[in-house]
C-alpha positions as a Python dict, from the first residue, in 0.01 Angstrom:
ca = {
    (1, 'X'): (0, 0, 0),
    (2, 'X'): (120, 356, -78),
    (3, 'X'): (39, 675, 59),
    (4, 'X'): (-65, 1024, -138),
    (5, 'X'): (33, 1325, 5),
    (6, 'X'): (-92, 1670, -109),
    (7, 'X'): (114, 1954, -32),
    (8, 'X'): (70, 2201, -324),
    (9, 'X'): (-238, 2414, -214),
    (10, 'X'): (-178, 2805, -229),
    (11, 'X'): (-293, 2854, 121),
    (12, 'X'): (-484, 3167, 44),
    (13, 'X'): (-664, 3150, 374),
    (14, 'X'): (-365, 3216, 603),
    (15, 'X'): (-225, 3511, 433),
    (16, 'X'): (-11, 3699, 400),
    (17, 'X'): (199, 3400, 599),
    (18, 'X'): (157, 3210, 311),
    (19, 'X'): (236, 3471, 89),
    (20, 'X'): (635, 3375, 155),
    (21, 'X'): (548, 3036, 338),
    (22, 'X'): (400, 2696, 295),
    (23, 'X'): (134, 2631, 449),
    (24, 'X'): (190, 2282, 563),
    (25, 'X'): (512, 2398, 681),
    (26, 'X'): (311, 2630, 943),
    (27, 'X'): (424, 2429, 1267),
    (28, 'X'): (196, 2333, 1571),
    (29, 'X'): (364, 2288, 1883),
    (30, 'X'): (690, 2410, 1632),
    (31, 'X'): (671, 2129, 1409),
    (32, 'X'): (508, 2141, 1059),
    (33, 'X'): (179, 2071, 1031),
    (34, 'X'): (289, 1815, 754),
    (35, 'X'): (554, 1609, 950),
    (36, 'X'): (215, 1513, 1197),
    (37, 'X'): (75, 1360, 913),
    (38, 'X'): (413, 1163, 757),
    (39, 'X'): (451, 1015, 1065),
    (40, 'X'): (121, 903, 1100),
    (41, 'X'): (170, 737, 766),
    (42, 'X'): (491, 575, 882),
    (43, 'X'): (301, 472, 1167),
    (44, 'X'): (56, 288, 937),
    (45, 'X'): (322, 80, 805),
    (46, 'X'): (323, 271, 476),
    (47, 'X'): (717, 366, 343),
    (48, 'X'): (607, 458, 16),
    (49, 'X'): (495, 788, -25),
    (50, 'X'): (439, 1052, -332),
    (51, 'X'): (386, 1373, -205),
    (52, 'X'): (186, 1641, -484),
    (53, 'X'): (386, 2009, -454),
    (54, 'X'): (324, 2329, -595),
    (55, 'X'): (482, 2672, -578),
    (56, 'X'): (597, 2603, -283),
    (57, 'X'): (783, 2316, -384),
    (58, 'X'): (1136, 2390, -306),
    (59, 'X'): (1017, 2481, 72),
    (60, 'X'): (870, 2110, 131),
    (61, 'X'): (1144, 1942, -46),
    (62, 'X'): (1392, 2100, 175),
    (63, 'X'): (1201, 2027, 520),
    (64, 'X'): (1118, 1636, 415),
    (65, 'X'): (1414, 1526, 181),
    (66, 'X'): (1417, 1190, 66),
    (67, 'X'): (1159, 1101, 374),
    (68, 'X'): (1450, 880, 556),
    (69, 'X'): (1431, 1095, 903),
    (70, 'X'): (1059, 959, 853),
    (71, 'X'): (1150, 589, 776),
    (72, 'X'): (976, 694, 466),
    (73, 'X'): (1091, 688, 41),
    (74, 'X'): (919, 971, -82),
    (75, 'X'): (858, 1055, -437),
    (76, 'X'): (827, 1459, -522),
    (77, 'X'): (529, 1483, -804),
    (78, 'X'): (482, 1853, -927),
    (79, 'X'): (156, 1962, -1005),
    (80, 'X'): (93, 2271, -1276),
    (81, 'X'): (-180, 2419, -1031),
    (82, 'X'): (-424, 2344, -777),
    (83, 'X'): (-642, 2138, -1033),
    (84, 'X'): (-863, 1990, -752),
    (85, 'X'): (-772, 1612, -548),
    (86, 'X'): (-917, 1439, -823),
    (87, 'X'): (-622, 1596, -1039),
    (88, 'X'): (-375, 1502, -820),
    (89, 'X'): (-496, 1107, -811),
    (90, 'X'): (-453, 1187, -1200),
    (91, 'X'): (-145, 1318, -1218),
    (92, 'X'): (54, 1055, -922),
    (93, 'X'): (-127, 771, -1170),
    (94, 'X'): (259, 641, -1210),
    (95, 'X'): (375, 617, -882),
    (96, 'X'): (34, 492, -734),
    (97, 'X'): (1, 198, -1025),
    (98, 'X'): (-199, -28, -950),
    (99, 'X'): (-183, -61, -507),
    (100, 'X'): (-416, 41, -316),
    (101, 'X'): (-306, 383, -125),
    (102, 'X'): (-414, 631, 146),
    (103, 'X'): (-465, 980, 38),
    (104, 'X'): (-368, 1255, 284),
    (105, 'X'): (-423, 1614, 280),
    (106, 'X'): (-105, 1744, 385),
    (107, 'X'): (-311, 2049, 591),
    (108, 'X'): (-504, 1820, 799),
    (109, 'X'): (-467, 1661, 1166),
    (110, 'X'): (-609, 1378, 1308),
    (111, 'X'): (-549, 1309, 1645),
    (112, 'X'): (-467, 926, 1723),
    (113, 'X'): (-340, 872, 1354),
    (114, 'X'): (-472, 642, 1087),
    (115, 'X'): (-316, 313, 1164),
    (116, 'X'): (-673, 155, 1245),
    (117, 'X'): (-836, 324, 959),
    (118, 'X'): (-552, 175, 717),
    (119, 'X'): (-566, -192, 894),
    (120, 'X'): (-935, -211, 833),
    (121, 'X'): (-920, -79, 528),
    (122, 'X'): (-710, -368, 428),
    (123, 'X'): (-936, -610, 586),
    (124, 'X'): (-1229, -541, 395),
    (125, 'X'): (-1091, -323, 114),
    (126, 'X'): (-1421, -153, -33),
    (127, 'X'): (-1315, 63, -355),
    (128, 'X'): (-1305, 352, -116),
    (129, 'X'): (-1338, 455, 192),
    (130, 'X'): (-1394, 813, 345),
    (131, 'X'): (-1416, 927, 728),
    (132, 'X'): (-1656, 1200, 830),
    (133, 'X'): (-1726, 1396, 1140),
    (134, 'X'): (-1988, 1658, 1197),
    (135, 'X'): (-1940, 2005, 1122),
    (136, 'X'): (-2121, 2335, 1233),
    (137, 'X'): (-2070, 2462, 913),
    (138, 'X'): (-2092, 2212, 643),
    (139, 'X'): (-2082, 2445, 320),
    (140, 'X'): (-1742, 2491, 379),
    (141, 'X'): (-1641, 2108, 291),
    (142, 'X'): (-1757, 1838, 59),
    (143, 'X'): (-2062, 1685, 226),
    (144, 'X'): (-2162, 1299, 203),
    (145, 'X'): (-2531, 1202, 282),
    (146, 'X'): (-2638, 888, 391),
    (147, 'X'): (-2926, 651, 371),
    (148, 'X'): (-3097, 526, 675),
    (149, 'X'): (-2849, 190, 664),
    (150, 'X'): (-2561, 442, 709),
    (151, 'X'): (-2457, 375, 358),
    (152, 'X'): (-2310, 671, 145),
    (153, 'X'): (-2566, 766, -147),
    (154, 'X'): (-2443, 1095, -227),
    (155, 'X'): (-2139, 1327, -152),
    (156, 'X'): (-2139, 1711, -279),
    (157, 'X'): (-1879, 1952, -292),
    (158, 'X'): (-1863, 2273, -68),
    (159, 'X'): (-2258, 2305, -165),
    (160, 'X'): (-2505, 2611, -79),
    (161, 'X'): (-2765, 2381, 104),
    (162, 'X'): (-2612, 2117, 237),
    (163, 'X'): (-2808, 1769, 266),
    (164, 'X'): (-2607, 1676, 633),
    (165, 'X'): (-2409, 1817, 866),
    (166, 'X'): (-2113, 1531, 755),
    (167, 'X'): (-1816, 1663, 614),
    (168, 'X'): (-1569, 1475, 436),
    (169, 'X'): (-1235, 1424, 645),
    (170, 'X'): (-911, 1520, 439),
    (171, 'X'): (-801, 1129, 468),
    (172, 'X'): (-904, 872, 190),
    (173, 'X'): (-833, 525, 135),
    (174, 'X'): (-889, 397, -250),
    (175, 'X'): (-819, 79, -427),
    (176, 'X'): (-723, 127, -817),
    (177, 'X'): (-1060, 178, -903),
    (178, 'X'): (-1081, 503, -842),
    (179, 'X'): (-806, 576, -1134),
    (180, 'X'): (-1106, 519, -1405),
    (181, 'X'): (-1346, 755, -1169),
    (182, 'X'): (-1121, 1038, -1194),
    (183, 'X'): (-1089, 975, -1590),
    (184, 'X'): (-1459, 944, -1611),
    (185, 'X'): (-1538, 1326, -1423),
    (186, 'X'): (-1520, 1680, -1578),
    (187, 'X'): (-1404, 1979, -1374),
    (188, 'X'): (-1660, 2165, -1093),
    (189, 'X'): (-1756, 2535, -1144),
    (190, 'X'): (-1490, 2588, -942),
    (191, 'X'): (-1236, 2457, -1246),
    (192, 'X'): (-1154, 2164, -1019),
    (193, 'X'): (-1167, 1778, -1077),
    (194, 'X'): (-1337, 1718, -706),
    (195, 'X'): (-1270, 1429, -509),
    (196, 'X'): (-1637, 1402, -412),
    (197, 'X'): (-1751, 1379, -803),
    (198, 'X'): (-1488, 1101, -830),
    (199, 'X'): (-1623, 903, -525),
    (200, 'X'): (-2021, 1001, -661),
    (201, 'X'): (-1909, 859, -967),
    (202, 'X'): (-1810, 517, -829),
    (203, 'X'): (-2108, 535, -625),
    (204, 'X'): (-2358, 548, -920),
    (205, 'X'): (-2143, 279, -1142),
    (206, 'X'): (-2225, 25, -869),
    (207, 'X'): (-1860, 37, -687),
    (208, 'X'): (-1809, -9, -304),
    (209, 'X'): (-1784, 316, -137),
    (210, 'X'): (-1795, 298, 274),
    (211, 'X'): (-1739, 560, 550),
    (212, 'X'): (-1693, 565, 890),
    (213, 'X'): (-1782, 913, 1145),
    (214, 'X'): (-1507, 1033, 1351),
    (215, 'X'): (-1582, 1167, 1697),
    (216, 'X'): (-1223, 1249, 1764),
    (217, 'X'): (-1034, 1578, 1711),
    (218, 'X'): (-1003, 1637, 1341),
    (219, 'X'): (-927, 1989, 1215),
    (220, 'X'): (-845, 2150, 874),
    (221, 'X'): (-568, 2399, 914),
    (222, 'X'): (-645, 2640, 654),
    (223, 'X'): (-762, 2945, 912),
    (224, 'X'): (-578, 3125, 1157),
    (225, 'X'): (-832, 3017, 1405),
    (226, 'X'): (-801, 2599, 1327),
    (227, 'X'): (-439, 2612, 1310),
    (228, 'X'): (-420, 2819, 1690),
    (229, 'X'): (-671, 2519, 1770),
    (230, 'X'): (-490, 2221, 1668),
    (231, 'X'): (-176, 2414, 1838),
    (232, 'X'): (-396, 2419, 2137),
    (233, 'X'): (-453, 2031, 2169),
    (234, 'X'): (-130, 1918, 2097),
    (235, 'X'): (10, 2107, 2340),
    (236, 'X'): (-209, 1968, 2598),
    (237, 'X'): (-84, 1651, 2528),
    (238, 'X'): (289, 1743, 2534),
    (239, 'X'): (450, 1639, 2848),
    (240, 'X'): (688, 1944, 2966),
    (241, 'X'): (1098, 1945, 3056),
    (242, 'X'): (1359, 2187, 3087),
    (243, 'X'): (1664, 2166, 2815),
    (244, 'X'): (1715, 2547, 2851),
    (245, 'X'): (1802, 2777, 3086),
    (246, 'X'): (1503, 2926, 3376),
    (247, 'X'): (1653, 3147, 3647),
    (248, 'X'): (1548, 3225, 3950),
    (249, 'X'): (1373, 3514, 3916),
    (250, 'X'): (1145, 3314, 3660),
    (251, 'X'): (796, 3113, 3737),
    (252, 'X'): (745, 2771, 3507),
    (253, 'X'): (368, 2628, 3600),
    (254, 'X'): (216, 2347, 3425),
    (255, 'X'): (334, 2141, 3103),
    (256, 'X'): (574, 2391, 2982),
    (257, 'X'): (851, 2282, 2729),
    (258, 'X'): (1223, 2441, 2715),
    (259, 'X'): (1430, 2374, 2444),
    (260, 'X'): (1801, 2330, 2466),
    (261, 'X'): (1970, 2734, 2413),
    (262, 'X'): (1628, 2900, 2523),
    (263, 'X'): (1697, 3118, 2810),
    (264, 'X'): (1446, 3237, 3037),
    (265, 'X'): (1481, 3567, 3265),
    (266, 'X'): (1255, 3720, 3534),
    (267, 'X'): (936, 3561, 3341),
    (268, 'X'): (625, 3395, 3409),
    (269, 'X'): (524, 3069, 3202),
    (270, 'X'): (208, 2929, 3198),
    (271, 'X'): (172, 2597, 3021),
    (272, 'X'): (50, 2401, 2795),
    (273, 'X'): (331, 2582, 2652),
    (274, 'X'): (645, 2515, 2409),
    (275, 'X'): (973, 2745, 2393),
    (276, 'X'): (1206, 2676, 2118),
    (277, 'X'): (1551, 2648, 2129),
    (278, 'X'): (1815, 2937, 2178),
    (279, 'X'): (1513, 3159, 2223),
    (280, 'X'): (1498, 3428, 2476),
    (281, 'X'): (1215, 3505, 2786),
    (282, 'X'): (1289, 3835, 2935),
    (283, 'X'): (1088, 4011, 3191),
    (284, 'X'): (753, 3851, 3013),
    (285, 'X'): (448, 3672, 3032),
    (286, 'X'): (381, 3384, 2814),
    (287, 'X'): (4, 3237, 2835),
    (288, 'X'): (-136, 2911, 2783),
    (289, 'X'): (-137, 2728, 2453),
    (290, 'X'): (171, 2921, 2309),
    (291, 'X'): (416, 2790, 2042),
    (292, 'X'): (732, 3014, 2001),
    (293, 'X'): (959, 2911, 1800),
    (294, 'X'): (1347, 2897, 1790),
    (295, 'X'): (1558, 3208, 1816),
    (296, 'X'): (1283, 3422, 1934),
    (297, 'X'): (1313, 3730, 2151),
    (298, 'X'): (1038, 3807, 2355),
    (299, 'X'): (1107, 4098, 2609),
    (300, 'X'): (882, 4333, 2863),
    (301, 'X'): (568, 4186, 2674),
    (302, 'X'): (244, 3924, 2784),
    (303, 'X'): (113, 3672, 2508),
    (304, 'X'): (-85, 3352, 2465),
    (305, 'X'): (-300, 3125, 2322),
    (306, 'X'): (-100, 3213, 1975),
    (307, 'X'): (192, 3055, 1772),
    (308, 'X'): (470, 3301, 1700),
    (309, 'X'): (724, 3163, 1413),
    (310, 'X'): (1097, 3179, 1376),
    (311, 'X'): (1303, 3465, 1458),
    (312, 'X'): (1005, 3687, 1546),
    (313, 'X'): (1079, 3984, 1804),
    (314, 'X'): (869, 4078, 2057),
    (315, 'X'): (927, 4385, 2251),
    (316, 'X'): (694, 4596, 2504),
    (317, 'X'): (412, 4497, 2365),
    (318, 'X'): (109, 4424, 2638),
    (319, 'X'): (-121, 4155, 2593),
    (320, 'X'): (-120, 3950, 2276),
    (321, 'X'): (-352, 3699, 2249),
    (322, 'X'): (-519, 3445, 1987),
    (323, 'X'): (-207, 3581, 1717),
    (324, 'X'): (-42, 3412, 1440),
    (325, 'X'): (316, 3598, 1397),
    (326, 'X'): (550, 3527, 1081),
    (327, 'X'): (930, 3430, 1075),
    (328, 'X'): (1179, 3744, 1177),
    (329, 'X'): (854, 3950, 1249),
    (330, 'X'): (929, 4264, 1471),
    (331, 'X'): (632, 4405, 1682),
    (332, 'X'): (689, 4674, 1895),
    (333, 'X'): (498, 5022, 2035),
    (334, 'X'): (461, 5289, 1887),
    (335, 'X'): (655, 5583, 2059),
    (336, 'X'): (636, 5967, 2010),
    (337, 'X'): (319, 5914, 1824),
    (338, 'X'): (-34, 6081, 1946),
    (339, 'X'): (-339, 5839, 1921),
    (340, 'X'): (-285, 5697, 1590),
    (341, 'X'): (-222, 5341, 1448),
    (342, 'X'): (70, 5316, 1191),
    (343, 'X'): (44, 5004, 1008),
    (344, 'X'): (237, 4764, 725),
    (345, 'X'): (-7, 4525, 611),
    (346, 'X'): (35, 4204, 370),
    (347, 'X'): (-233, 4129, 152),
    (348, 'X'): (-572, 3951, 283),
    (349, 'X'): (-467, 4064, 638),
    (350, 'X'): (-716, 4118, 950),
    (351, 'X'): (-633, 4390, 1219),
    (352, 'X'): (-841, 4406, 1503),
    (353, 'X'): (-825, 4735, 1705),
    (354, 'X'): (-919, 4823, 2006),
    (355, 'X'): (-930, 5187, 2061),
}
């Protein structure tokens, strides 16, 4: 069995970090979204593994190599643009053959991993298989309705009136039968060959399609929101230690990690929390679920409940909270300034002020 990885979305919904960043690079508890998701593979007992890139090509192939620190062999597979999943089954059609495989969005996280979803898939091995889990907001994903048996009858794609409140879970397992549904589908209004018409096609030409409802955490990383969510819960399962340096003017409660180099000073840490290495505390309060990444500098300032990326500075700046801030950042106060807000904004960026 092989594994499909998709890794070459443009990320539009977490700009501007995007803009100059992968988003499955974006880390969570500072590691990359992605790596949760390879090793969850590797877990499954899957080594093979193509992985679909984009524009940001050079970026994954740089963090993941040749897959060995994952006890993976990965295969790079370059896709033109983001054509829709469907596409990219199309496009890996050589390096899937003619195994079954495991599709993965590379943006998704799924806590507990796939291992028991793979070993029953192999078990029973319908012609696909999809997990769902209930949504608020169901026009926002493809959708799957099901008869009263629990059997899938029809799945729809991001649709205006949704028929359930089931979305379709960014993992799918597919035996080679799903190479003639994507051959047999035309693009969406959207310009995209959908997964969902591809699985709707195999439905109505009599094929085996089965899914299974999730009730564990499952979360699309494409907002700021999801991916300060997901950072939330893995911290809370991260068990804390101290590689770094805490003096004793300094306050650690809870599950707090400390990387090796990362020097604390006169500062208050509240886990679940991660500090990454050779990064620097001073006079500060960090909050609950907090991610900073290596060689920070956080000084005479109060955050939480945010991820702040690599090389990012952070200086007399009162309560941050619920923030997403990009590599070698700087965010400081104004000074000398009367009551007025002087801003440098990427595209698609949200401010919220509050005077």
């Amino acid at each position: 069995m092989k594994a499909l990885v998709l890794s070459g979305g443009a990320g539009t919904r977490l700009r501007p970090i995007t803009h100059s960043y992968a988003k499955q690079l974006v880390p969570v508890a500072n590691k990359p979204v992605l790596f949760y998701g390879l090793e969850a593979i590797a877990e499954a007992g899957i080594t093979e593994v193509g992985i679909v890139v984009g524009d940001t090509a050079p970026e994954i192939r740089q963090a993941v190599g040749d897959g060995s620190a994952f006890g993976l062999d990965i295969t790079y597979i370059q896709q033109s643009a983001p054509l829709g999943l469907a596409h990219a089954v199309l496009i890996a059609r050589e390096f899937l053959g003619d195994e079954d495989f495991v599709m993965y969005l590379g943006d998704n996280f799924i806590v507990g991993g796939i291992t028991h979803l793979v070993d029953r898939f192999r078990e029973t091995r319908p012609d696909a298989q999809i997990l769902l889990t209930k949504v608020s907001d169901p026009s926002a994903f493809g959708v799957a309705e099901l008869d009263v048996s629990g059997k899938v009858v029809a799945l729809e794609e991001k649709p205006a009136a949704p028929r359930s409140d089931l979305a379709v879970v960014g993992v799918f397992l597919f035996t080679p039968a799903v190479h003639e549904a994507v051959q047999g589908i035309q693009p969406s209004a959207r310009g995209e060959l959908e997964i969902t018409d591809a699985l709707q096609w195999l439905i109505d030409h009599g094929r085996d399609v089965r899914s299974t409802t999730i009730s564990g955490y499952w979360k699309d990383t494409g907002n700021v929101i999801d991916m300060l969510e997901v950072n939330r819960a893995v911290l809370e399962g991260v068990e804390g230690r101290i590689d770094g340096s805490v003096d004793e003017a300094s306050e650690i409660i809870g599950q707090v990690t400390i990387e090796a180099g990362a020097e604390i000073r006169g500062s208050r840490i509240v886990g679940p929390a991660v500090i990454g290495a050779n990064t620097l505390i001073a006079g500060s309060y960090v909050g609950p679920s907090t991610s900073i990444a290596p060689d920070c500098r956080i000084e005479s300032s109060e955050i939480e409940f945010s991820i702040v990326l690599a090389g990012a500075v952070i200086q007399g700046v009162r309560r941050i909270e619920s923030s997403l801030i990009g590599r070698n950042t700087e965010v400081t106060p104004a000074t000398g300034v009367p009551v007025a807000h002087r801003l440098v904004l990427g595209d698609h960026s949200k401010v919220r002020i509050s005077s």
